[in-house]
Steps between C-alpha positions, in 0.01 A plus 500: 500500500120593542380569826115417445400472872666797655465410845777296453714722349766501752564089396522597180745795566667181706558237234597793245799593775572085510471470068780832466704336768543178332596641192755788441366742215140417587235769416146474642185720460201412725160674353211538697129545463474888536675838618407473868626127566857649433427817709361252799805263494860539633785557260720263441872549496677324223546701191484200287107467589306768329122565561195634319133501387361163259465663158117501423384215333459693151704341226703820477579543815582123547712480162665857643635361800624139362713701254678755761557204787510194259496257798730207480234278710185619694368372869106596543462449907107436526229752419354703249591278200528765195392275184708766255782527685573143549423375144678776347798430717470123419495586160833659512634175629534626882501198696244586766437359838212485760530505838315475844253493281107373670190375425289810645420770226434237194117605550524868469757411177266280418227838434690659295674234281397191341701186697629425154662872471633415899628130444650657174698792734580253767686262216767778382661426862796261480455396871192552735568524870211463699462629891241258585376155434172618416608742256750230335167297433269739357805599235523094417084527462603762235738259294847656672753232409650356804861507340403902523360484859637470824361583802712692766497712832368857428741842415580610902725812607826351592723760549865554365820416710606877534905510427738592761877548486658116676805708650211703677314241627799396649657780665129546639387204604849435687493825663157448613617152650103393560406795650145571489397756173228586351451679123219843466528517160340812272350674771337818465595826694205487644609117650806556602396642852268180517811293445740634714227520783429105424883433521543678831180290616659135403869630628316477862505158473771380233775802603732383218241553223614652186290696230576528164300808390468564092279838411297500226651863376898496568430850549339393830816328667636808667215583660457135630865486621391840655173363660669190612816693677237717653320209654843423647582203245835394388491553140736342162458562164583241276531693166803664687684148564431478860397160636307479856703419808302388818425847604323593177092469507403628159690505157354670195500432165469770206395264220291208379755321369632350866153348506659162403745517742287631826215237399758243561684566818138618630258231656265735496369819271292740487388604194429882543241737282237220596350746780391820315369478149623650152819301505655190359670210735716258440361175372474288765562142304904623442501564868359167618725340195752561699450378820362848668133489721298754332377824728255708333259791561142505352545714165636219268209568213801398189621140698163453701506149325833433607494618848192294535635188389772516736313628825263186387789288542649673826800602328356896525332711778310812481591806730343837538713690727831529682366290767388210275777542331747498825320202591534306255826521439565445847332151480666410155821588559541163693654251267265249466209740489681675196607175328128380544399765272778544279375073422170591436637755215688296334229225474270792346810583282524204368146404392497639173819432419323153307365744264801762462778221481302317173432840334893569473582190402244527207590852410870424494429211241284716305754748446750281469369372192410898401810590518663152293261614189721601212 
């Protein structure tokens, strides 16, 4: 997969996640334009998605990398169309597909290629996706056959349905019995005083409240069962098979790996190293995929896109301190104010999904047939 506009890299990263799901034994390797698009962008964490540099568009360098990954099928997502690259894979007899693919750019392409070298590039694609109707015209003004054209709804973060254990959700959710919970997931050090001072604001008003409290560094969760005890909380920790009872206020987690299971059974999260910069949050689409309001501080520079799209759609509010932050989750923590939001996710959720549900289909069938060739 090549990720030619990398401001949506984080969609790509998405459908990648969706394409190795789908298919045990799956491989994928994303390239991107240059060095610092990988530096600017959040890992991912499947080890069957692998990320680098485009080769340069040299014939060595192209011929160098088709022989070491020898791709069994190639998706370009929009942008930066690399005329050596494609034909040379095409040549090889890699199916290749298009997608999200616009009308905007053809004009700067245009300076630098001759439309016959373009509509020549453009035909090596089995399958053209197109993001808008305008840009599903001008590639029919270039002779596009419509049997190779379709137009969809553009590539859009959708998050992944993190995986929890179902005997945990359980227990959980039965001991909790409805009681009112909210989720601060990977927060800072430097948070966790902001967080426990929030909780002890909302507890004022909804005195069965529960926090779930995740560090970001599991070397941090003695010190925040520390801080908490000191502020005269009743503290569990979870990693040590202790489930809340009524009396308890906080319980910690040590890893990210209950993140499936607290986004759940919370209505409401907060996702923490969002209000000091240098760190990475969670990705706010898998929260709202599953049914959490999103809470968030102002430093979000690798999901800005995401968090955007959400608070756009009232499924995601901005705090700056433990007041805001008390505050709001003192108003959401109502049912229907939660529910409200949680809504609003899933209808951004589920906008690109158009897009992402065609693109597996396709791929599967492509290597399908791969795969049948003696």
């Amino acid at each position: 997969m090549h990720a030619g506009e990398v401001s949506n890299l984080v969609a790509v990263q998405n459908l990648a996640a969706r394409l190795v799901a789908s298919r045990p034994g799956l491989s994928i390797l994303i390239t991107v334009p240059d060095d610092h698009a990988i530096s600017a962008t959040p890992p991912h964490l499947d080890k069957n998605i692998l990320q680098m540099t485009v080769p340069g568009e040299h014939p060595a360098n192209v011929n160098a990398f088709l022989d070491h990954w020898a791709p069994n099928a190639g998706i370009w997502v929009w942008g930066g169309l690399r005329p050596n690259l494609i034909l040379a894979a095409s040549e090889r007899a890699c199916p290749l597909v298009l997608i999200d693919a616009d009308g905007s750019g053809f004009d700067k392409r245009h300076s630098r290629w001759l439309p016959d070298v373009t509509r020549q590039i453009l035909s090596t694609f089995d399958c053209i996706f197109a993001r808008s109707d305008i840009g599903k015209k001008q590639f029919e003004q270039m002779g596009i056959s419509p049997d190779q054209l379709e137009q969809t709804s553009p590539l859009l973060a959708g998050g992944q349905v993190l995986p929890c254990i179902d005997s945990d959700l359980s227990d959980l959710a039965g001991t909790l019995g409805g009681r009112p919970t909210w989720f601060a997931a990977q927060v800072l050090a430097q948070e966790i005083p902001i967080v426990l001072s929030a909780h002890q604001m909302a507890s004022r008003m909804s005195h069965r409240l529960l926090l779930l409290l995740q560090p970001a560094n599991a070397a941090e969760v003695d010190s925040a069962v520390d801080l908490a005890t000191e502020r005269g909380l009743n503290v569990v920790r979870w990693a040590e098979g202790q489930f809340p009872d009524e009396t308890t206020q906080v319980m910690l987690s040590d890893t990210q790996e209950d993140q499936g299971l607290f986004f759940r059974v919370a209505p409401v999260s907060f996702l923490g190293s969002t209000l000091f910069p240098g760190s990475i949050s969670c990705d706010p689409m898998n929260v709202a995929a599953l049914g959490s309001a999103v809470l968030y501080g102002p430093k979000v520079r690798e999901y800005m896109h995401s968090y955007s799209r959400l608070a756009a759609a009232g499924a995601a509010r901005i705090v700056n301190d433990a007041d805001a932050l008390g505050t709001a989750v003192t108003n959401l923590i109502a049912p229907d104010h939660a529910a409200a939001m949680a809504h609003a996710g899933w209808d951004v959720i589920s906008r690109g999904a158009e897009l992402a549900d065609k693109v597996v289909d396709l791929i599967q069938d492509i290597l399908d047939l791969e795969m049948a060739r003696p």
